[in-house]
VOSEVEX-577208 format. One line per field, with one value per atom (N, C-alpha, C): x, y, z; residue in one letter; atom name. Coordinates in pm, whole numbers. Layout:
u = (X_...)
v = (Y_...)
w = (Z_...)
resn = (A_...)
name = (CA_...)
This chain:
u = (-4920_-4821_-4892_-4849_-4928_-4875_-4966_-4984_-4845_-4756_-4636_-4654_-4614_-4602_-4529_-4481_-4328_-4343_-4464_-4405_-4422_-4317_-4276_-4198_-4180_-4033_-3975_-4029_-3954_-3973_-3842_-3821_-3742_-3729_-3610_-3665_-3722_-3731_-3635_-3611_-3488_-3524_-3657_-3669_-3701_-3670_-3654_-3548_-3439_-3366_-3282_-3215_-3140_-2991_-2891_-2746_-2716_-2630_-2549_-2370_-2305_-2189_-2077_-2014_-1928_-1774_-1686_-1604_-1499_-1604_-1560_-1650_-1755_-1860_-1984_-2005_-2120_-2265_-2370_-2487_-2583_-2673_-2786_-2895_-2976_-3105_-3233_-3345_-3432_-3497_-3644_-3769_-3775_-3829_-3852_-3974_-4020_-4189_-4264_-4377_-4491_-4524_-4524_-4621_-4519_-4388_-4289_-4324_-4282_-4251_-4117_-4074_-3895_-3854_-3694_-3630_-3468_-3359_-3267_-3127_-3023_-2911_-2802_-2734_-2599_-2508_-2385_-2286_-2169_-2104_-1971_-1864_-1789_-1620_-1559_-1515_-1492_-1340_-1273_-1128_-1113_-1003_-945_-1073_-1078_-1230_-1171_-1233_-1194_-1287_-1256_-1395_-1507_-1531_-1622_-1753_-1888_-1970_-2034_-2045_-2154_-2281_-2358_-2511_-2492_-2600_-2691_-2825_-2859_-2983_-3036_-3115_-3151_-3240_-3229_-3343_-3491_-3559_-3709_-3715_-3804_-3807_-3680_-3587_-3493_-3494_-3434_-3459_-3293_-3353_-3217_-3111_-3142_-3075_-2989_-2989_-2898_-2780_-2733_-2586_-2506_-2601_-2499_-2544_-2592_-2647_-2509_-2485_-2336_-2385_-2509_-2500_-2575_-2483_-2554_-2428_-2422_-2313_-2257_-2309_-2242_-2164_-2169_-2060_-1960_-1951_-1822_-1766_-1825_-1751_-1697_-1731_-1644_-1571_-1589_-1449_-1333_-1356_-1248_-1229_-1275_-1187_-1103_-1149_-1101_-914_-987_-833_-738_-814_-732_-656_-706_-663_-738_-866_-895_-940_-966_-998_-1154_-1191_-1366_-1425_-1572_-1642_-1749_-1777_-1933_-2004_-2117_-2218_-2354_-2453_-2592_-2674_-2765_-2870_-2992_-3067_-3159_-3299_-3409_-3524_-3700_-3797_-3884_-3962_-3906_-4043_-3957_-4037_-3928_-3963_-4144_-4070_-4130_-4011_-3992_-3895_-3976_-3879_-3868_-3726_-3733_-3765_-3923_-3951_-3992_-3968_-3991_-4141_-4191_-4334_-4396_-4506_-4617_-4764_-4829_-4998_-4956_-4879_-4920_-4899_-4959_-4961_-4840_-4789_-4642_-4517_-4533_-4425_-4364_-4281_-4194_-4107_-4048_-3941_-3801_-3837_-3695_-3657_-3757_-3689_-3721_-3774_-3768_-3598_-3569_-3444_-3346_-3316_-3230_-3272_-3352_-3374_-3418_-3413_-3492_-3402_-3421_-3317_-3197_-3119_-2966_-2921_-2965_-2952_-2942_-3061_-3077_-2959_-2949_-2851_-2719_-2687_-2549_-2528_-2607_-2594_-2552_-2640_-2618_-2499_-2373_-2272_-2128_-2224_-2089_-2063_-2203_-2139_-2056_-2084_-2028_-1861_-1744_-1637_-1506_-1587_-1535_-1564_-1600_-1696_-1823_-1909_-2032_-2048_-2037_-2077_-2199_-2237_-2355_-2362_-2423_-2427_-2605_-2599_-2785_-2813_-2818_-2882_-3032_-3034_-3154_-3270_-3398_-3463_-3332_-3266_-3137_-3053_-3071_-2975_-3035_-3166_-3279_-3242_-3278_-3281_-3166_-3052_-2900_-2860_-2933_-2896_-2957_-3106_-3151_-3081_-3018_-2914_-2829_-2782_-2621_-2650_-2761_-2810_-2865_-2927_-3051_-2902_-2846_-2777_-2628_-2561_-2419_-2367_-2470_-2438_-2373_-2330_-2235_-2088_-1988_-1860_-1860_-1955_-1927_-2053_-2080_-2205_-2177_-2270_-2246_-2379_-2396_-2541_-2552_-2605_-2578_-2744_-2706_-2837_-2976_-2949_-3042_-3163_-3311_-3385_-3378_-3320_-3289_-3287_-3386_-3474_-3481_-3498_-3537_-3699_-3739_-3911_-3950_-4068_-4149_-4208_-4217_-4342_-4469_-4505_-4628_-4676_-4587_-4597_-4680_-4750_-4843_-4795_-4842_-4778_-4686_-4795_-4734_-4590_-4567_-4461_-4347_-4353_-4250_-4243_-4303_-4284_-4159_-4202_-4139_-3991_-3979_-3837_-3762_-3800_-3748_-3741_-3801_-3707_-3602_-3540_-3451_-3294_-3359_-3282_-3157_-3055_-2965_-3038_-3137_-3203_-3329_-3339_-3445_-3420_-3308_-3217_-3188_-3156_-3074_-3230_-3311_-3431_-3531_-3524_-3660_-3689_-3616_-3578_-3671_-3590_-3607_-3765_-3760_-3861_-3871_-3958_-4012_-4067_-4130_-4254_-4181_-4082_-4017_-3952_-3936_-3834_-3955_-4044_-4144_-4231_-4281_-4346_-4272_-4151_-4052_-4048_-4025_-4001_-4174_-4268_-4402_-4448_-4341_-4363_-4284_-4181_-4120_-4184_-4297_-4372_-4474_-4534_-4669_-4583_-4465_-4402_-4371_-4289_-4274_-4439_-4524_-4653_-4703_-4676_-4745_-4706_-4562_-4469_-4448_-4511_-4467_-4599_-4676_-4808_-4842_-4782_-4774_-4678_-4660_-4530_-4445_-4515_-4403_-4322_-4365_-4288_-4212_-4233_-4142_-4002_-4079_-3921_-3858_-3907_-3782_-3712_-3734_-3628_-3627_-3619_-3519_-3392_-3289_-3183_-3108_-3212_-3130_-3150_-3268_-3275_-3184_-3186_-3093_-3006_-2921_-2773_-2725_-2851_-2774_-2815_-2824_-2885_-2817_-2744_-2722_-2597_-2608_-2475_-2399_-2423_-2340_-2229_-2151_-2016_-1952_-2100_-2014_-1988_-1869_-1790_-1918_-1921_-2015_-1971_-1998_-1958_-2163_-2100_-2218_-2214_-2316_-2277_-2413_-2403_-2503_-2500_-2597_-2588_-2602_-2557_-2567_-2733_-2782_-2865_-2975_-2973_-3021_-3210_-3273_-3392_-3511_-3443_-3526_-3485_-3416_-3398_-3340_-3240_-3176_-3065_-2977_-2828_-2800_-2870_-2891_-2898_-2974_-2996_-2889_-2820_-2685_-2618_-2601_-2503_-2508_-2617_-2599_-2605_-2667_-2589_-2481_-2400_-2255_-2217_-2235_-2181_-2229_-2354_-2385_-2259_-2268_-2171_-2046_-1975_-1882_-1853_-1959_-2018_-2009_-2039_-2066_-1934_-1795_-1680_-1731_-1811_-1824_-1765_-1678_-1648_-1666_-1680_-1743_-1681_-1669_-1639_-1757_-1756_-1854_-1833_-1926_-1872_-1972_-1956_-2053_-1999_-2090_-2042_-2174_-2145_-2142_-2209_-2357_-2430_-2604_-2666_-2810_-2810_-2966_-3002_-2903_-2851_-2747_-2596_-2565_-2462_-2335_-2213_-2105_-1994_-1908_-1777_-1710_-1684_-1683_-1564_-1480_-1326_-1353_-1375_-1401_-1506_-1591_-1666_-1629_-1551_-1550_-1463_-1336_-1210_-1270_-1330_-1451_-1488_-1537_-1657_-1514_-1405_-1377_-1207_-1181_-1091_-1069)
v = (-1100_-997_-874_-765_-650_-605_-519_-462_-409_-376_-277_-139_-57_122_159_212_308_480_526_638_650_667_708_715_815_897_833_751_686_520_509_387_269_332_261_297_187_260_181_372_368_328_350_329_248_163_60_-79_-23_-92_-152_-283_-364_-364_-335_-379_-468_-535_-666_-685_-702_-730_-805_-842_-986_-965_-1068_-1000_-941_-940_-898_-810_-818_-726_-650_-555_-504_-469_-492_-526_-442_-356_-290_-341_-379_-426_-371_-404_-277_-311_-292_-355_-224_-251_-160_-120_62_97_29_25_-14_98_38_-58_-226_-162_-294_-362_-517_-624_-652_-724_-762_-644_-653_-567_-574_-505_-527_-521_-563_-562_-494_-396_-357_-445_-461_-529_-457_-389_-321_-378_-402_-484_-360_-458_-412_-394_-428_-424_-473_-414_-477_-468_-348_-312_-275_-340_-314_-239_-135_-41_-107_-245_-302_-322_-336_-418_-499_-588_-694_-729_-784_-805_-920_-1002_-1105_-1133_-1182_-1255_-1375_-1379_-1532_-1594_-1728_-1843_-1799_-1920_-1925_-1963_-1900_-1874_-1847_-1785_-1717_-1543_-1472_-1352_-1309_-1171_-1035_-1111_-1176_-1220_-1319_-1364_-1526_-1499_-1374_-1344_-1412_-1334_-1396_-1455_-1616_-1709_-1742_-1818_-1906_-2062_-2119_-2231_-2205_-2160_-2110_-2106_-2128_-2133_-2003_-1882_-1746_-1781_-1868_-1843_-1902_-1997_-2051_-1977_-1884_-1752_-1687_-1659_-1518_-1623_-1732_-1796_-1816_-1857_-1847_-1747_-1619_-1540_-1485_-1537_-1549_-1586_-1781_-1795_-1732_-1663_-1559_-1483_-1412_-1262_-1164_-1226_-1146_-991_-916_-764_-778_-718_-788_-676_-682_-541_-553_-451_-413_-527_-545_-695_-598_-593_-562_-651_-753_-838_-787_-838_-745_-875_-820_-926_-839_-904_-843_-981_-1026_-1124_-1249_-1382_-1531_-1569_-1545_-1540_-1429_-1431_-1281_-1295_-1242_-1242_-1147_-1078_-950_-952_-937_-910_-759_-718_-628_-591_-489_-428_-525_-605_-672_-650_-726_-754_-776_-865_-932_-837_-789_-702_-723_-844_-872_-824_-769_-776_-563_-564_-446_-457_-528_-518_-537_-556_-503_-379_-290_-155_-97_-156_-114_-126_-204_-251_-231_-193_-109_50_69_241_332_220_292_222_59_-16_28_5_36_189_300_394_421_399_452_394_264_172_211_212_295_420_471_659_608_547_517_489_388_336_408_537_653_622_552_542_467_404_299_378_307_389_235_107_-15_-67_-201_-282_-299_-401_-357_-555_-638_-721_-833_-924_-995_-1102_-1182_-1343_-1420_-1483_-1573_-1701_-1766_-1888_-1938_-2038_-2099_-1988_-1906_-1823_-1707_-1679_-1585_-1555_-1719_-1716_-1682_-1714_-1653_-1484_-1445_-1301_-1250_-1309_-1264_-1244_-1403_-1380_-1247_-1200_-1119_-980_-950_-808_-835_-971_-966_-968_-1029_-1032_-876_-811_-704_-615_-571_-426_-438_-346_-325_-292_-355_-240_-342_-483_-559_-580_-557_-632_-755_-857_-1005_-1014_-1120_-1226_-1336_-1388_-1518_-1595_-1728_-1751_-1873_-1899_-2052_-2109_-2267_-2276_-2247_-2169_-2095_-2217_-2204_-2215_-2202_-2320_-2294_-2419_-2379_-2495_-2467_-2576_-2578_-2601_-2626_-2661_-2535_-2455_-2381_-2398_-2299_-2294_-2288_-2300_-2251_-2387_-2492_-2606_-2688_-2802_-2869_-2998_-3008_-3115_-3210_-3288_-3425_-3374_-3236_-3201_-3199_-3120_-3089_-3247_-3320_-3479_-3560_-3494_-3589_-3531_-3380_-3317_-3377_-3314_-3430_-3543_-3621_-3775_-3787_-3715_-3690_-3632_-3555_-3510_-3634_-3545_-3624_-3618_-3544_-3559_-3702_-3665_-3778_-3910_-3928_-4069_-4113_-4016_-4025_-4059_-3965_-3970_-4096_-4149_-4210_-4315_-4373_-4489_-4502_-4384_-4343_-4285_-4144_-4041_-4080_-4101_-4107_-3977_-3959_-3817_-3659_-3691_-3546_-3448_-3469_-3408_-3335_-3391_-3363_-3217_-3267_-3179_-3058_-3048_-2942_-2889_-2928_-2833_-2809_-2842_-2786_-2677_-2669_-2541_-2434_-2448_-2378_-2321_-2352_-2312_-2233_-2265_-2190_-2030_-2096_-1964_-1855_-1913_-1767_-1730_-1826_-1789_-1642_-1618_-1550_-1466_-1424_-1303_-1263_-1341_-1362_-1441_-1337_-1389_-1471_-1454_-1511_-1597_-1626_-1694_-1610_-1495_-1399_-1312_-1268_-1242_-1323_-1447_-1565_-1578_-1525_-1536_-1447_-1301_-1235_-1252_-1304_-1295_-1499_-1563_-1689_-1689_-1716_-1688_-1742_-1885_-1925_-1838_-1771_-1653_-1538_-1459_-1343_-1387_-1479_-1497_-1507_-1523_-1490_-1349_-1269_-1100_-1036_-1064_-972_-940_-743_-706_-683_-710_-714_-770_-667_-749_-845_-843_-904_-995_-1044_-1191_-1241_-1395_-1492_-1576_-1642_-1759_-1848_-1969_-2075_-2177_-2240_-2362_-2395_-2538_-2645_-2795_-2842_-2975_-3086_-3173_-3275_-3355_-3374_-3457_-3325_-3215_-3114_-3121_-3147_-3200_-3086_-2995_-2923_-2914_-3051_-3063_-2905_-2839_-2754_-2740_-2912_-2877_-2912_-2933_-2969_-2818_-2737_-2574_-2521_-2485_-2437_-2460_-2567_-2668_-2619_-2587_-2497_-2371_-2343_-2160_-2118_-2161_-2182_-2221_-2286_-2309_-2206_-2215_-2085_-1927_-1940_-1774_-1805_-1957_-1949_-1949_-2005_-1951_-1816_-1760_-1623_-1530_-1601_-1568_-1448_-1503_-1439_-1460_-1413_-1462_-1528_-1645_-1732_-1864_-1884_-1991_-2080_-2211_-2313_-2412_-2430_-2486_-2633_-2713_-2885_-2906_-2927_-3029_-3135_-3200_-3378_-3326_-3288_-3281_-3233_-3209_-3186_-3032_-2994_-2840_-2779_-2644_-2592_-2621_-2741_-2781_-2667_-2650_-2568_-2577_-2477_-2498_-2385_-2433_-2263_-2172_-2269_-2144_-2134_-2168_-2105_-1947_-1976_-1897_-1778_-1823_-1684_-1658_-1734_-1644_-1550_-1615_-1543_-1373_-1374_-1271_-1136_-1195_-1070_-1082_-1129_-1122_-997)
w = (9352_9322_9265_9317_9251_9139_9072_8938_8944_8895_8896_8841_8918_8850_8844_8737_8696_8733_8759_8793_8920_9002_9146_9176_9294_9302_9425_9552_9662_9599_9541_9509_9631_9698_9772_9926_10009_10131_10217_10307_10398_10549_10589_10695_10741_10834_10894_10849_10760_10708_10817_10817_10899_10897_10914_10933_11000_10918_10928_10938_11028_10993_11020_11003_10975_10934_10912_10913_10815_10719_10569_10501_10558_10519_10571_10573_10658_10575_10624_10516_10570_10460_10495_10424_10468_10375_10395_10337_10370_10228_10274_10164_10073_9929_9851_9901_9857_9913_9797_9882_9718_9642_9522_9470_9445_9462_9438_9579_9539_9623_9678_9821_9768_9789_9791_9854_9851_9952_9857_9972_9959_10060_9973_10064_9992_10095_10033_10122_10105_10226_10190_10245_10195_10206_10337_10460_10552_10543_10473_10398_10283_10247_10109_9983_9959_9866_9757_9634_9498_9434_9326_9246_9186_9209_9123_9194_9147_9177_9115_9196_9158_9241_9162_9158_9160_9255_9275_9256_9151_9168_9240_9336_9365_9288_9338_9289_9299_9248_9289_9425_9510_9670_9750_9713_9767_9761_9863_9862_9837_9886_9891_10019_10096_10177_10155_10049_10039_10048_9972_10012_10100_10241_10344_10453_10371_10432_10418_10559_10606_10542_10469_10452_10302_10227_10077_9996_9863_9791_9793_9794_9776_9916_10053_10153_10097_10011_9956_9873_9783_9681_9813_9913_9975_10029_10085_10131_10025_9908_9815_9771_9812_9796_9872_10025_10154_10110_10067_10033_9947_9818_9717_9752_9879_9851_9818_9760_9645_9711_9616_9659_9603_9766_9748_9694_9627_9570_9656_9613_9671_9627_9637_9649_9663_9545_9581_9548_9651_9632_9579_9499_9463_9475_9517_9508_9485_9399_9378_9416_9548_9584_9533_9641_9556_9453_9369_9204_9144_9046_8952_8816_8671_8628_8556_8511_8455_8309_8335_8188_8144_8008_7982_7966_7976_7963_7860_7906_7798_7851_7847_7863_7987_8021_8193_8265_8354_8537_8578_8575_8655_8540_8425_8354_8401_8320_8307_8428_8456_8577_8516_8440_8286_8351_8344_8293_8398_8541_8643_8715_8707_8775_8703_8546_8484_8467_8496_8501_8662_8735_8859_8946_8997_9099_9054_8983_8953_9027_8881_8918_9060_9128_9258_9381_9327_9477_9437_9347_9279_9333_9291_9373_9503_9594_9776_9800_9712_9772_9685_9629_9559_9420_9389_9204_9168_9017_8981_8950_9023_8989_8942_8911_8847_8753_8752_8666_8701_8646_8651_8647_8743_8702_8777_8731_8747_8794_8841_8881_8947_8874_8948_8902_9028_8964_8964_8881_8833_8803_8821_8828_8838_8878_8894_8784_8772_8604_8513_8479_8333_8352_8455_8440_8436_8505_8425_8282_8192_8110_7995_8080_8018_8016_8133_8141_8049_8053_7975_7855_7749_7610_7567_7597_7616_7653_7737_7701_7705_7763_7721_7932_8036_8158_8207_8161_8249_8163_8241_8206_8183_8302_8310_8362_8336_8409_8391_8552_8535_8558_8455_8395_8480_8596_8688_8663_8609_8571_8546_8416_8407_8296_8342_8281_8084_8021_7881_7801_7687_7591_7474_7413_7231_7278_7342_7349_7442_7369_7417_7531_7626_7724_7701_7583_7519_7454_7439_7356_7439_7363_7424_7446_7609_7726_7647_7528_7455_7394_7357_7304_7407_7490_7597_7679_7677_7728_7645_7536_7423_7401_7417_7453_7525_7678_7762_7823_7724_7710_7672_7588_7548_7587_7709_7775_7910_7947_8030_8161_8186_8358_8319_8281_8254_8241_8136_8142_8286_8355_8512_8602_8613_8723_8632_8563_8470_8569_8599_8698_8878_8926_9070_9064_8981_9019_8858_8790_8626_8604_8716_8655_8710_8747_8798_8739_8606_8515_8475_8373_8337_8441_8585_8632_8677_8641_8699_8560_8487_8376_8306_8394_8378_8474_8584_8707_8627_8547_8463_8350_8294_8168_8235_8330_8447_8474_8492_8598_8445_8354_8244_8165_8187_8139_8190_8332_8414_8374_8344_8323_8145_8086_7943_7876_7848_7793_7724_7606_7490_7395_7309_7277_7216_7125_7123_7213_7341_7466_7496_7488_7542_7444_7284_7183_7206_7268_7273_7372_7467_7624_7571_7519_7473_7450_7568_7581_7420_7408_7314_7125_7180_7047_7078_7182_7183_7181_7184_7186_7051_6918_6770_6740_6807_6763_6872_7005_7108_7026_7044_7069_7172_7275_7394_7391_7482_7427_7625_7662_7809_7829_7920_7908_7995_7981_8023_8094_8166_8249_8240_8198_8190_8267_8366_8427_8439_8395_8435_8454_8555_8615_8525_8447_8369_8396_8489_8536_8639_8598_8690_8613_8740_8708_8593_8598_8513_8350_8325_8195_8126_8168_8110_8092_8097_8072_7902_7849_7704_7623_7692_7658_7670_7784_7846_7747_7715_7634_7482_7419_7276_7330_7383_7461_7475_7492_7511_7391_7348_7153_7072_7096_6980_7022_7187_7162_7155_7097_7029_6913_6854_6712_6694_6739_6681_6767_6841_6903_7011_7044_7221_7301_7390_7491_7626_7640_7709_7809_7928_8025_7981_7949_7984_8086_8202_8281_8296_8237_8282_8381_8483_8574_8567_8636_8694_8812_8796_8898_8910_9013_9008_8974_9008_8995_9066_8982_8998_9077_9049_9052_8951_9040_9004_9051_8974_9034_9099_9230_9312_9263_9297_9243_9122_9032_8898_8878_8950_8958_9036_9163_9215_9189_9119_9012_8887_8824_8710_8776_8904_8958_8965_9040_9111_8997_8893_8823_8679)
resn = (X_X_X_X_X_X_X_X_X_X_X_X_X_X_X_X_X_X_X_X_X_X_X_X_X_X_X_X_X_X_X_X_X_X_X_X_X_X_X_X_X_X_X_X_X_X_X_X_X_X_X_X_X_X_X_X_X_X_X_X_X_X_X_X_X_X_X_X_X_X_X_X_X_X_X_X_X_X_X_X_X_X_X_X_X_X_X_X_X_X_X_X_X_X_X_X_X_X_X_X_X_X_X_X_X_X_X_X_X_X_X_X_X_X_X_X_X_X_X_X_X_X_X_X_X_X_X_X_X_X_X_X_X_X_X_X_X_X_X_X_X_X_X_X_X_X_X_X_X_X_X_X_X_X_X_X_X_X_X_X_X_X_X_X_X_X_X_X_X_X_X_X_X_X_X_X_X_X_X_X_X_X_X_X_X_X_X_X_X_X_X_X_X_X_X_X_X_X_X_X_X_X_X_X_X_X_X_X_X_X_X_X_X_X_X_X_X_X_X_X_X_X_X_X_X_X_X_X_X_X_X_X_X_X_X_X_X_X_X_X_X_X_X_X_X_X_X_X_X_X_X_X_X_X_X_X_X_X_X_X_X_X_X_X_X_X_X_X_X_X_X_X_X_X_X_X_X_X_X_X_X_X_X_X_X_X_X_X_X_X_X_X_X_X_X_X_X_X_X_X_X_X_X_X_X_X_X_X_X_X_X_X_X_X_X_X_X_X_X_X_X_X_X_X_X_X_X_X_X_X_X_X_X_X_X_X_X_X_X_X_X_X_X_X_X_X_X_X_X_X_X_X_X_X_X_X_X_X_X_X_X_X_X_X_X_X_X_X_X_X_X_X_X_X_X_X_X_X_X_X_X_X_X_X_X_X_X_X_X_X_X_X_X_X_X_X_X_X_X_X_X_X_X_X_X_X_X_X_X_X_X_X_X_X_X_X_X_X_X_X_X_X_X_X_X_X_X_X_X_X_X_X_X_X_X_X_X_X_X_X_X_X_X_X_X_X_X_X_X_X_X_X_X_X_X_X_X_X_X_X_X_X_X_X_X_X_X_X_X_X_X_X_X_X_X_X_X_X_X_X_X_X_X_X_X_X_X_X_X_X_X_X_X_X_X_X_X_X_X_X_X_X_X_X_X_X_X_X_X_X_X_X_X_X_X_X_X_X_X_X_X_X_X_X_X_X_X_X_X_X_X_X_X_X_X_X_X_X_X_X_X_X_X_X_X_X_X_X_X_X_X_X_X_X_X_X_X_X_X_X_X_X_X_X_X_X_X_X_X_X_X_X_X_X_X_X_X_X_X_X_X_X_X_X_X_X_X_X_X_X_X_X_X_X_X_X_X_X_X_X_X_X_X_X_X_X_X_X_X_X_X_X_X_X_X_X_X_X_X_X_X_X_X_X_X_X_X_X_X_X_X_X_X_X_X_X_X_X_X_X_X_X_X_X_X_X_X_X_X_X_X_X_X_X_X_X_X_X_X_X_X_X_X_X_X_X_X_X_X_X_X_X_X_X_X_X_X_X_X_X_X_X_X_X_X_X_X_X_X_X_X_X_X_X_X_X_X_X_X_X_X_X_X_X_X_X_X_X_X_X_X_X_X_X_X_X_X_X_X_X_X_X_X_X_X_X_X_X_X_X_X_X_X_X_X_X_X_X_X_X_X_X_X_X_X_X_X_X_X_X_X_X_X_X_X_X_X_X_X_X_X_X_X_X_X_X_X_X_X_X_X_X_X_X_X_X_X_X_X_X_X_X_X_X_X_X_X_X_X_X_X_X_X_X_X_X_X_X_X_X_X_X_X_X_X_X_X_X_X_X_X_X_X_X_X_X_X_X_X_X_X_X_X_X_X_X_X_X_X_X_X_X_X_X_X_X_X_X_X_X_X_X_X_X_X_X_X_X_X_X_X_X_X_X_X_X_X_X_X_X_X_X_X_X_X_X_X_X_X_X_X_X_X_X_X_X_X_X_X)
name = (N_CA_C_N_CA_C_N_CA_C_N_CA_C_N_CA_C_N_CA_C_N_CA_C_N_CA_C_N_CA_C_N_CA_C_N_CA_C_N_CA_C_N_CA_C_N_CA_C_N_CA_C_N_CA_C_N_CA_C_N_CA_C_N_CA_C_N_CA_C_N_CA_C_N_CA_C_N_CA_C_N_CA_C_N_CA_C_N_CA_C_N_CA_C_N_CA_C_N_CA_C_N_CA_C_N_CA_C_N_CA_C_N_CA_C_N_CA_C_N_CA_C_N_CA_C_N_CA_C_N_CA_C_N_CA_C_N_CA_C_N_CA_C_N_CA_C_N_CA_C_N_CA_C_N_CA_C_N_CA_C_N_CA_C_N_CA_C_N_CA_C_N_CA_C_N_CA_C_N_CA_C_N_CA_C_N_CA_C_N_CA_C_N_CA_C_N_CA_C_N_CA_C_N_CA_C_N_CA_C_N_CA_C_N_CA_C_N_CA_C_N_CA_C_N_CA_C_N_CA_C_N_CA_C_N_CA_C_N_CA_C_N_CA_C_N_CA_C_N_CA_C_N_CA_C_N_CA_C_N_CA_C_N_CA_C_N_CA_C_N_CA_C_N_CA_C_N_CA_C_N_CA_C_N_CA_C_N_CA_C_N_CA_C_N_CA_C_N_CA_C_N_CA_C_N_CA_C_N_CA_C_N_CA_C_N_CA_C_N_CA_C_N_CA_C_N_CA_C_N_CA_C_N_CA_C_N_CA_C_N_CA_C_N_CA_C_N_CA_C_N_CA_C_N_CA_C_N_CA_C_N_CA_C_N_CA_C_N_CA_C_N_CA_C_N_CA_C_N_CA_C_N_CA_C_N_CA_C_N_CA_C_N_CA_C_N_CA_C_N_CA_C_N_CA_C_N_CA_C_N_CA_C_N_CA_C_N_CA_C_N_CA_C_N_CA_C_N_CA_C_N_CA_C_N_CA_C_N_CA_C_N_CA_C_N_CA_C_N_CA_C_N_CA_C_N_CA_C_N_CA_C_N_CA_C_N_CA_C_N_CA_C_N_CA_C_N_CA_C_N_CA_C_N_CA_C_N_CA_C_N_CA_C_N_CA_C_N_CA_C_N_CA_C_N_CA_C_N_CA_C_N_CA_C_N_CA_C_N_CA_C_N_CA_C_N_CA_C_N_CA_C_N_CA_C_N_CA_C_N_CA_C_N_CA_C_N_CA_C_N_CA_C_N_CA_C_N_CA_C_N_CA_C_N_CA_C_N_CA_C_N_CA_C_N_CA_C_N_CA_C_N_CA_C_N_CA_C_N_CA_C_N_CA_C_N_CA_C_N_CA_C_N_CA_C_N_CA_C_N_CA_C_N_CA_C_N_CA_C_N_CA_C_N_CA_C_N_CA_C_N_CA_C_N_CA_C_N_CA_C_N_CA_C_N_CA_C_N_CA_C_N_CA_C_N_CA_C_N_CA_C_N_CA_C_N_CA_C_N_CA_C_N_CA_C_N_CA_C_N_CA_C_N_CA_C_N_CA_C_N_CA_C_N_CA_C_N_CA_C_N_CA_C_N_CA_C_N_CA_C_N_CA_C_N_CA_C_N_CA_C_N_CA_C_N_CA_C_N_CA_C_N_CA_C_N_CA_C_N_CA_C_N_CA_C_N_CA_C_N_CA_C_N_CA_C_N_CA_C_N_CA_C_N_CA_C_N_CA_C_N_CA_C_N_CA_C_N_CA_C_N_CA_C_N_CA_C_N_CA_C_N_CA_C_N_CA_C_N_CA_C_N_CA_C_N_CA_C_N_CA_C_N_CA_C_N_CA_C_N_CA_C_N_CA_C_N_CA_C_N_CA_C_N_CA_C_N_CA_C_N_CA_C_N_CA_C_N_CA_C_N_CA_C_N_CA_C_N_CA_C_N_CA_C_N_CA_C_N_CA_C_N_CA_C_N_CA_C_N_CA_C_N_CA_C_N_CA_C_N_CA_C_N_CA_C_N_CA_C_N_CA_C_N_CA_C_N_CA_C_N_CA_C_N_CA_C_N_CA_C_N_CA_C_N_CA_C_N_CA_C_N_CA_C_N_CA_C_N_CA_C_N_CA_C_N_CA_C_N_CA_C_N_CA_C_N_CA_C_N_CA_C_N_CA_C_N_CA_C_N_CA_C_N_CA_C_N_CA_C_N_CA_C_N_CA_C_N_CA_C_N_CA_C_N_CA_C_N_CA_C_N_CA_C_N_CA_C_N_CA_C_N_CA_C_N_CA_C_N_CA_C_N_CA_C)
């Protein structure tokens, strides 16, 4: 992944971008220029269009395209809203490569995409589809979801987000192996996989410590974007939606799970959603009542 640079003026390239369309929405996508990676889809509601938008983040190795994959959970959000009624918004996918996470400016080469994608991506894809003239809201899972929750903790630019298993722990990435072993034993994925797969909980939530290492140098980079630290200091006031898999192999429904308590602790407004299932396991009509309500 290359070094990242903030000063440049063609952020967004137009040429050779692709259109897509279907029968609810028509899609332009089209790679960012370098020095960025990844790239980005607008989606415009071919009827029945409401003032809002929303943002997508994908997973780890998923792109700007998942949107409108016909065999991907976002096809089941536009089908229930299919069945709603609902009044669809604009939809901007956004991707800086399949992994990325928005961290703010540190030591690492890969960091500042914080303030790339709130001061440069936004701005700019907003202007293209006539300005924000609704809400402003959010949605990503797993790798999708960490960096959601970083927009929604960190500023004031979403109405709503929604946090779909996101990467979230009382044990450090920085902690040593014997420690983070000894965490999740503890955990409900582990109880569930100890049996079948013994060593899988463990090495997944060790691809998880490698991956924020890269982006998050140190352990103090890592405390400030800790969902479960900003959530007793954020003033944000945006509604949340939380969901995680009981048995979801990266040992993070235990995290979710005081994430969601703590911002009722402190009377945030908040959906918690457990389900009874693996990595990013959810609940669709909830969610896509949540997005476009």
């Amino acid at each position: 992944m290359r070094h990242f640079l903030f000063t440049f003026l063609a952020l967004i390239l137009l040429n050779g971008s692709l259109v897509f369309a279907d029968a609810d929405y028509t899609s332009t996508c089209a790679d960012f220029a370098a020095p960025l990676t990844g790239g980005y889809c607008v989606h415009i509601p071919t009827h029945h269009r409401s003032r809002d938008i929303v943002y997508h983040l994908h997973g780890r190795g998923g792109s700007q395209a998942d949107w409108q994959d016909s065999f991907y959970y976002t096809q089941q959000i536009r089908t229930e809203w299919k069945k709603r009624r609902a009044r669809l918004p604009v939809v901007i996918s956004v991707s800086f490569g399949q992994v990325w996470l928005l961290a703010e400016k540190n030591a690492s080469p890969y960091s500042g995409l914080f303030e790339v994608f709130t001061q440069q991506v936004m701005p700019q894809l907003e202007n293209a589809v006539g300005g924000l003239r609704g809400r402003r809201i959010i949605f990503g899972e797993s790798m999708g979801g960490f960096n959601t929750s970083q927009l929604a903790l960190k500023t004031n630019l979403f109405n709503k987000a929604a946090i779909l298993c996101a990467p979230m722990s009382d044990v450090s990435p920085f902690a040593p192996v014997d420690e983070i072993k000894s965490h999740i034993e503890k955990s409900s994925a582990y109880d569930y996989y100890k049996k079948s797969e013994p060593d899988l909980v463990l090495n997944t939530t060790l691809e998880i410590a490698q991956l924020v290492q890269a982006f998050m140098p140190t352990e103090a980079d890592y405390a400030r974007a800790n969902p479960l630290n900003l959530v007793q200091t954020s003033r944000s006031r945006t509604m949340l939606y939380i969901a995680a898999g009981f048995y979801d192999k990266y040992a993070l429904y235990e995290g979710n799970e005081k994430f969601a308590s703590l911002l009722t602790a402190r009377r945030r407004h908040n959906e918690w959603r457990p389900q009874w299932g693996g990595h990013c396991a959810m609940d669709i009509p909830s969610l896509a009542r949540f997005l476009v309500n």
